[in-house]
N, C-alpha and C positions, 0 to 999 in steps of 0.2 A: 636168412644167412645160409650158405650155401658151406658143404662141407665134404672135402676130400675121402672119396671113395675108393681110396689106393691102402690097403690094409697094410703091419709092418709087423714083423715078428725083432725080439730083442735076439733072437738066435741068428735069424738073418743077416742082420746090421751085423754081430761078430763076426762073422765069418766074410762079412768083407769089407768091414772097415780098414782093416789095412791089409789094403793089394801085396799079396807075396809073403807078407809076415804071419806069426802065428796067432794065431785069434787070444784075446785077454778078455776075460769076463768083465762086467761093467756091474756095478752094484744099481742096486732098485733104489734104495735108500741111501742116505748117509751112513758112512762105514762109522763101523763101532769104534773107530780111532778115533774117531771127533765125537761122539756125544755117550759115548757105552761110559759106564759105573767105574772103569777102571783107567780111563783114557790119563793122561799125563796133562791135558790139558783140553779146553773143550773149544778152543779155537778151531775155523774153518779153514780147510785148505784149499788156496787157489791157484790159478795158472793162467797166462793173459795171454790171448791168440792177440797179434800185432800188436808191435811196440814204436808205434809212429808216434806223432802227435800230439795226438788225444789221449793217447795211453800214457805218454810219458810228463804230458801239462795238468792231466786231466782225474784219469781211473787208477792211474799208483798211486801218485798221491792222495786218493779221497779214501782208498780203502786202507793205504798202509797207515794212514791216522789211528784205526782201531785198532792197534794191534793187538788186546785184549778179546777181539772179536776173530779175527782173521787173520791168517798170516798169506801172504805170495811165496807159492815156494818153486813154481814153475812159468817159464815164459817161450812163446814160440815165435817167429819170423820167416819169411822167406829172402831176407835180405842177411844177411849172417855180420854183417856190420852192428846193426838196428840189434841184434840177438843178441850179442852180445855190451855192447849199449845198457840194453835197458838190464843183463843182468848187474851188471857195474854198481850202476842208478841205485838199485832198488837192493842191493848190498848194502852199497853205502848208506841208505838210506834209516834200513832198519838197523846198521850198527851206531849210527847218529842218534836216534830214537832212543833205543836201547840200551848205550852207552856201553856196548859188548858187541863183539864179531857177530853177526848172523851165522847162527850151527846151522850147519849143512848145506849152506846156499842158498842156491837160486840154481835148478835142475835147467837146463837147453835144450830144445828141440824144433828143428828146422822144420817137421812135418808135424802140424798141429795135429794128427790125428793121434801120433804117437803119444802126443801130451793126453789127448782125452781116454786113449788106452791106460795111462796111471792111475790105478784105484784108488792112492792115498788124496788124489785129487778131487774134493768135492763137488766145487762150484769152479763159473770160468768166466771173466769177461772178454768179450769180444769186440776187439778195437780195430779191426780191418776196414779196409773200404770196401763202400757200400756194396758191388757186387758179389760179397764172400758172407755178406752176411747172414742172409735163408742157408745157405746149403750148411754153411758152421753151426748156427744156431740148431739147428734139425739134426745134425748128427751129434752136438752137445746135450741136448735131449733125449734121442735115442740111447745116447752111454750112461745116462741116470745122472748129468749134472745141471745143476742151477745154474742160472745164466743172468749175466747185466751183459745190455749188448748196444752197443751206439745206434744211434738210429739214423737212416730210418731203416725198418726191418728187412725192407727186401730190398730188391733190385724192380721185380714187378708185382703186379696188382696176383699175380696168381702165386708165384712163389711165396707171398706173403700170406695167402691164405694155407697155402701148404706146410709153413712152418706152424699157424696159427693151429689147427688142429694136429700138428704130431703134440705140441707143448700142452693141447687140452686133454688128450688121450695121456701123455704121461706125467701131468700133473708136476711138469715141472716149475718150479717161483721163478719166473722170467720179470727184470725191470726192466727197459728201457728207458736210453739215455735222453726222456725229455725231464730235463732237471728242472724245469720252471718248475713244474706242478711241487717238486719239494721250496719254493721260494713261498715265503708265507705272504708277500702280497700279493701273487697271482690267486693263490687258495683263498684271499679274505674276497678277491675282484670277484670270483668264481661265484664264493657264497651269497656275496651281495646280489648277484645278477639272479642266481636261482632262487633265493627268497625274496624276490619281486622288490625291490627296492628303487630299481631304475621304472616300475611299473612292466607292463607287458616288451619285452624284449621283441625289436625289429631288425633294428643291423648291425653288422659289426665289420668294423672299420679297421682293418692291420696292414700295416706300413712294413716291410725290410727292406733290405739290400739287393741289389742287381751283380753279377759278376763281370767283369769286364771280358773283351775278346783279347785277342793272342795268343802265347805260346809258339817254340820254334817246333815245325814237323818235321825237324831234318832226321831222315834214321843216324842213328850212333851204335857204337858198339853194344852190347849188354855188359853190365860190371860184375864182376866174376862174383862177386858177392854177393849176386842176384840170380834166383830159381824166378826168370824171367815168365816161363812157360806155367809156372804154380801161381805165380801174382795174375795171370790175365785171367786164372779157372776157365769159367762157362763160357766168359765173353772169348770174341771171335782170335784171334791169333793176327798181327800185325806187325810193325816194325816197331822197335824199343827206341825210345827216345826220352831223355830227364822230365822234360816237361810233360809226359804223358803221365808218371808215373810219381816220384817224391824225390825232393832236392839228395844229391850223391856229393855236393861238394860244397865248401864248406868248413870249418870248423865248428866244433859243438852245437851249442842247440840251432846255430843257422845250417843246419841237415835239416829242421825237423821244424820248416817253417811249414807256409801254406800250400799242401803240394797239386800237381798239375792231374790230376787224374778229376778232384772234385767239380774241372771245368771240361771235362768229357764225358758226352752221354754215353758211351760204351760203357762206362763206366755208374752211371747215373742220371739225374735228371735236370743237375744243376741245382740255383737255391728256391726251385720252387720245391724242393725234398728237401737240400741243405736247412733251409731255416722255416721254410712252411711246414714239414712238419712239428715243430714245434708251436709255430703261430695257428693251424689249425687244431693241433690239441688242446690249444689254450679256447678256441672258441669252441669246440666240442663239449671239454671239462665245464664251461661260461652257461652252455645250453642244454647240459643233460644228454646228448645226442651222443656218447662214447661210443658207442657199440649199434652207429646206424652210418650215416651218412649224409652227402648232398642228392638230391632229385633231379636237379638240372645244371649245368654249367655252360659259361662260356666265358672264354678265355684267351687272350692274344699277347703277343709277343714278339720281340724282333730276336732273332740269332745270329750269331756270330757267322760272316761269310770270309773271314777270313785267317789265318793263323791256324795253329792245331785247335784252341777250345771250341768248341762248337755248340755250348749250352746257349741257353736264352740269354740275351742279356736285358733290357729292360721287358716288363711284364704288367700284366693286370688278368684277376681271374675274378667274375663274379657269381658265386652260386645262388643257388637257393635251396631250402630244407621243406623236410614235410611239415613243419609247423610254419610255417613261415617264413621264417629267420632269411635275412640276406647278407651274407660274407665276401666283402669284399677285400681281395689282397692284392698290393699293386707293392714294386718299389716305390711308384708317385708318393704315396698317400704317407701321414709323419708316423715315423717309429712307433711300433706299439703295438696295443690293440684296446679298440675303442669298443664300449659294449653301450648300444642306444637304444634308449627304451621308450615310450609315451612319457614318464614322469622326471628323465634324465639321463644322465650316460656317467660311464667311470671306466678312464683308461689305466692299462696296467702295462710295463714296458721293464723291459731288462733293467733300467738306469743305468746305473756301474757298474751291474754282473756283466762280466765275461766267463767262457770256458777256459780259451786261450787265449794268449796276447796278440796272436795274428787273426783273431777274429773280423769278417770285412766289415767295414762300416766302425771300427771300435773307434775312433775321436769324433763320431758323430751323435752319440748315443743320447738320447733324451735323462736331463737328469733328473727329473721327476717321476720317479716310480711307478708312483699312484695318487691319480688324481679322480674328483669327480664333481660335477656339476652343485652338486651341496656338499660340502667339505665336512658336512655335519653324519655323514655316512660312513667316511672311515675314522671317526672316534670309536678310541678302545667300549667294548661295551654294547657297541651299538646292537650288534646279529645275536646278543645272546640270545640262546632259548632257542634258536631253529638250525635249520637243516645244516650239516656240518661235513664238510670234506675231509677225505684223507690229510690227516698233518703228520707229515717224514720228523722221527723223532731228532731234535735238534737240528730242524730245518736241513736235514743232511742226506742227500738220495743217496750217498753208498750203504750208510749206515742202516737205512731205511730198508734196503735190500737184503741187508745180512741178516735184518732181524725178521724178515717173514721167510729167509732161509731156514729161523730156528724155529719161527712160529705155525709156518707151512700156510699164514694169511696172506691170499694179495695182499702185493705192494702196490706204491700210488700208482705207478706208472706201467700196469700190467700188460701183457701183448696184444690181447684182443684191441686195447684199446689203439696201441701202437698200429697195427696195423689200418688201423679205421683212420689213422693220422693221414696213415702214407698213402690211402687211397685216394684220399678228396685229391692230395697231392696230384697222382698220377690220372685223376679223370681232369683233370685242371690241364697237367701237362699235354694227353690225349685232344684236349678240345685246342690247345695252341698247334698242335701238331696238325690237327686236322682243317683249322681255321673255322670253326661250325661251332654252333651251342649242340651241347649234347645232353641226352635225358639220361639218368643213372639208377637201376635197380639197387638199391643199398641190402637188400634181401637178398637176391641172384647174385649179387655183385658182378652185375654185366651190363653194358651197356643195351639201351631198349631198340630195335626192331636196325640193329647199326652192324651188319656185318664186319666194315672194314675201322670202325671203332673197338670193335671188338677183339679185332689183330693183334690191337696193341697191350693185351692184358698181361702178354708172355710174351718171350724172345727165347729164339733158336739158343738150347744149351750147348757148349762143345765140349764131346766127350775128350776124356772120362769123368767129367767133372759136370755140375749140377744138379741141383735139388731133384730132377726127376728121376737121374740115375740112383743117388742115394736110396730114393724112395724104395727102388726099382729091387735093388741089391738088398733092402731091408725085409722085400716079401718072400729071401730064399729061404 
């Protein structure tokens, strides 16, 4: 494992984390407001960078359930529509709960960073798209908060190791939004497979979704309610258009349907990120391999040649690991994931979990959870006595998060691991790109003797914005 050698001082990051403003101390720790001998209460304080989506189907309401644990008292945006939205939301929300006004509000701020300058702010989740995630995540770290952050962690294989060691240097509880691993039949499929049940493990078998082509590429005005230039950050500067970016029109929650950016690689990789990282944590979490990798891939795809989207749309990637193991992930193959062993197999598969209601593929969704070749495998009882997974207490990954906030233990869904998701992801994505099988150092994390493989580990950041700037600005 290979580990950034770009050093950061916490005096540095103040002094320029906000351009032009005046520098705000960031606490090391949890401030004495929330856990000291005297506090009023010993709830966490949070603040939610994007309020699209997933934050508003998704991460408000998972966390504003515990209000006993946490309260949201801040929310940021670059759309000031969406900012104000979710502060509305999450008023109403906890005065419904509550059965009283929510004291004091819901604090606004258009420049997330000003949110992560409030020390009363502890922890933060991070619901932006996926290119804001490394460099938010990294500077949410550097200001001394805890972080839940949608996945997948980066944009690239490199920025994601750059986030991955600032959060191990400052020992931040970072969760990642792969929720399955809090689903208790992914965790029993998990334990089944790693206490040798299926016999010696050979392949494994996961089905998802493909995204369609289209989108209109006509340029359009910008909506005044849009800091257009702050939503594209690192990526390149282009023309504004709806379907690049998240539905403007609309009423209510049809704003905050499936938006157009997740089907642009400027923006990402498509759903070999979209939903493979989650299907390769599940096989990772299946085979003990969290914190390694694949050895070899090859992997092909067709892409959209027409329309604004331009992600992959149908796909197949098949690896291989250093024990063996072979992973194969294709739309073709049925929803799920299959874990095959010499004495048997046991598939594990969303059923009726969704995040949101616009999830792709949601009325196709296999309704059998968990299955396996001898049905006598998932009776209650069976795995006592051995090796035992992480289990998110009341099967709840927000809750899960809040409490190794206070326990300062990984959570299930920890970064390093995150990031090892997103990699098989983008050496997959690489080998489609490139049309070739490719060999993969999970150590180096670089491709082996592959210069123009190797290209693709990072993309041009544009200033002033990106993870390497950040870094940059942190060593003053």
């Amino acid at each position: 494992m290979t580990t950034s050698k770009v050093p950061f001082t916490r005096r540095g990051f103040l002094k320029s984390a906000l351009a032009g403003a005046a520098a705000v101390g960031f606490p090391t720790i949890l401030p004495a407001s929330v856990f000291g001998q005297q506090a009023p209460s010993n709830r966490i304080n949070l603040g939610v960078i994007g309020t699209g989506r997933i934050a508003r189907s998704h991460d408000i309401p998972g966390v504003l359930k515990h209000t006993d644990q946490a309260r949201i008292v801040a929310v940021s945006d670059v759309d000031s529509i969406r900012l104000q939205d979710a502060r509305v939301l999450i008023e109403k929300l906890y005065t419904d709960r509550l059965g009283e006004p929510y004291r004091g509000g819901v604090r606004t701020f258009g420049d997330y960073r000003e949110l992560l300058a409030d020390k009363d702010i502890d922890a933060v989740l991070i619901c932006t798209p996926d290119h804001w995630h490394a460099q938010q995540g990294i500077e949410a770290a550097l200001a001394g908060k805890d972080i839940y952050l949608e996945k997948p962690v980066a944009l690239t294989i490199a920025e994601g190791r750059q986030f991955a060691d600032v959060v191990a240097r400052t020992g931040r509880v970072v969760q990642i939004g792969s929720q399955l691993r809090s689903a208790p039949h992914f965790r029993l499929a998990c334990e089944l497979v790693r206490n040798g049940h299926i016999g010696q493990l050979r392949h494994i078998i996961i089905g998802v979704t493909a995204d369609p082509a289209g989108g209109n590429p006509t340029p359009m005005p910008v909506p005044a309610n849009l800091d257009f230039d702050k939503w594209l950050g690192s990526t390149p500067l282009v023309d504004y258009t709806e379907d690049l970016v998240h539905p403007q029109r609309g009423e209510g929650e049809k704003r905050y349907g499936r938006p157009g950016w997740l089907r642009c690689e400027q923006f990402g990789a498509g759903m070999i990120t979209g939903w493979g990282t989650h299907e390769y944590d599940t096989a990772h979490w299946g085979m003990g391999t969290e914190l390694t990798g694949p050895v070899e891939m090859l992997a092909t795809a067709e892409f959209a040649n027409e329309g604004l989207w331009d992600v992959h749309t149908t796909f197949h990637a098949e690896s291989r690991y250093a024990n063996g193991v072979v992973v194969s992930l294709s739309d073709r193959n049925p929803r799920g994931t299959r874990f095959v062993g010499d004495e048997g197999w046991i598939t594990v598969s969303r059923g009726s979990y969704s995040v949101t209601a616009s999830d792709p593929g949601a009325q196709a969704r296999n309704a059998k959870a968990l299955d396996a070749s001898d049905r006598r495998l998932l009776e209650p009882g069976f795995n006592v006595g051995e090796l035992r997974l992480h289990a998110s207490s009341d099967n709840d990954h927000h809750l899960d998060w809040l409490e190794s906030i206070r326990s300062r233990r990984p959570p299930v869904a920890p970064m390093e691991s995150g990031h090892r998701s997103l990699t098989a992801c983008l050496v997959a994505h690489a080998s489609m790109k490139l049309g070739r099988r490719l060999q993969w150092d999970p150590q180096t994390e670089r491709f082996v003797n592959d210069d123009e493989a190797n290209a693709l580990l990072s993309r041009p950041q544009r200033a002033p914005y990106g993870t390497d700037a950040v870094l940059a600005r942190a060593t003053v």
